[in-house]
C-alpha positions as CSV (number, residue, x, y, z in Angstrom):
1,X,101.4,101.6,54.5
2,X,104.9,100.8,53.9
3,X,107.2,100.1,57.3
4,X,107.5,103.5,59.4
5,X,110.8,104.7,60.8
6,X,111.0,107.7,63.2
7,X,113.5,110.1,61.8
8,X,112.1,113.6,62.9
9,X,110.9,115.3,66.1
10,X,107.7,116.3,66.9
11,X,105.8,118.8,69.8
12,X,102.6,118.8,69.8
13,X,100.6,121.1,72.2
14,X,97.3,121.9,72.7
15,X,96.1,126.0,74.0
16,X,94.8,126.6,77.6
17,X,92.1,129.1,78.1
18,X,92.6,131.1,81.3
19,X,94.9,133.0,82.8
20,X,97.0,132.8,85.9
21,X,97.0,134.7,88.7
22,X,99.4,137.1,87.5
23,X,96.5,137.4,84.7
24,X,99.3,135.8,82.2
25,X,97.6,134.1,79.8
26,X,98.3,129.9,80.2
27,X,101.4,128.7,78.5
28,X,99.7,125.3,75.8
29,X,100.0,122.4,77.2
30,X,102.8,120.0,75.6
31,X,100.8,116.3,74.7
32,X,103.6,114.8,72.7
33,X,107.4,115.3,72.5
34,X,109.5,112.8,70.6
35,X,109.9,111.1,67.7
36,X,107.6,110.8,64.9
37,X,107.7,110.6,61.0
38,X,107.1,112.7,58.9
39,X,105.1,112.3,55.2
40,X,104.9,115.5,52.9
41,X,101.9,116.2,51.0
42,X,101.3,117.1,47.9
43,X,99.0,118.6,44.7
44,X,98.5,118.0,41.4
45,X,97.0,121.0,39.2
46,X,94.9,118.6,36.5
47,X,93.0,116.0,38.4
48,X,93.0,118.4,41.1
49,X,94.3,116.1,43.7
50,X,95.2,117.9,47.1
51,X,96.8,115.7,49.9
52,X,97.5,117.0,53.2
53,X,100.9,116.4,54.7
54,X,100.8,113.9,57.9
55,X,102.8,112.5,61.3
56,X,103.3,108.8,62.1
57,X,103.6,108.9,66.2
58,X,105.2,105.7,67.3
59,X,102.4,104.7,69.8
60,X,98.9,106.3,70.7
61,X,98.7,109.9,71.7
62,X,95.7,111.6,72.3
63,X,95.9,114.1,69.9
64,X,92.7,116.4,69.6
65,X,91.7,118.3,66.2
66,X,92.9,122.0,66.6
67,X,96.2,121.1,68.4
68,X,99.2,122.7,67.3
69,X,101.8,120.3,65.5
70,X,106.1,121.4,65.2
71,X,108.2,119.2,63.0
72,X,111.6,119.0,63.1
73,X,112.5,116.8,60.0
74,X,116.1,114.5,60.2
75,X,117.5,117.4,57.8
76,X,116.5,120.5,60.2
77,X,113.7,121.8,57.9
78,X,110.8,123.2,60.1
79,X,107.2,122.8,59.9
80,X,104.4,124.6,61.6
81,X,100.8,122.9,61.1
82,X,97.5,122.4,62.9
83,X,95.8,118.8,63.3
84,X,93.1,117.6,62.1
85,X,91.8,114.2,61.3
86,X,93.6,112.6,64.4
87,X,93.2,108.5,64.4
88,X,94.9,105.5,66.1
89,X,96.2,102.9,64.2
90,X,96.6,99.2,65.2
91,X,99.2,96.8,63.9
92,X,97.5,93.2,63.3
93,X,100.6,91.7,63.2
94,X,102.6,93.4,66.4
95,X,100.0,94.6,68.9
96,X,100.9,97.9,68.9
97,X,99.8,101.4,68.3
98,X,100.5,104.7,65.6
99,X,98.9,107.9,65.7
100,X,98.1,109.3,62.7
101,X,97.3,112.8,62.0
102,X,97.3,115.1,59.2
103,X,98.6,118.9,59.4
104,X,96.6,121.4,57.6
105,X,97.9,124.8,56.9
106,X,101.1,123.8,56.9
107,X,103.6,126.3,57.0
């Protein structure tokens, strides 16, 4: 994995079942709000190669298959996904923490 930098923005909530006592539903609850980077993914038609797109989050979050994941790249550009394949990644070297997750369906 080649050095990370943080360039985007990233909110990542997760839904509430219920409803208040207005009978509202429950706003999602936001996990993450900050930085994060952002890697696009990518196909290729003959060896059939698919690669989901995925978030760098510059320490451990507990991110939850299913949760909802907004990009904001450096650039302005967008992106609406869902998360699956959450995992935390140690540095050896540092000490410290990444969350990784990739976004499927991607929008």
């Amino acid at each position: 994995m080649a050095m990370l930098s943080f360039p985007d923005k990233c909110v990542i909530a997760r839904e509430r079942n219920g409803y208040d006592e207005y009978d509202e539903p429950l706003a999602p609850e936001v996990i993450y709000d900050g930085e994060c980077d952002y890697q696009p993914g990518g196909q290729t038609a003959l060896s059939i190669v698919t690669k989901n797109a995925v978030v760098y989050l510059p320490k451990a979050v507990m991110v939850l298959e299913g949760d909802v994941v907004d990009v904001t790249t450096k650039l302005g550009r967008t992106l609406h996904g869902i998360a699956t394949a959450p995992q935390d990644l140690e540095s050896e070297l540092m000490g410290d923490w990444t969350t990784e997750i990739e976004i499927k369906q991607g929008t």
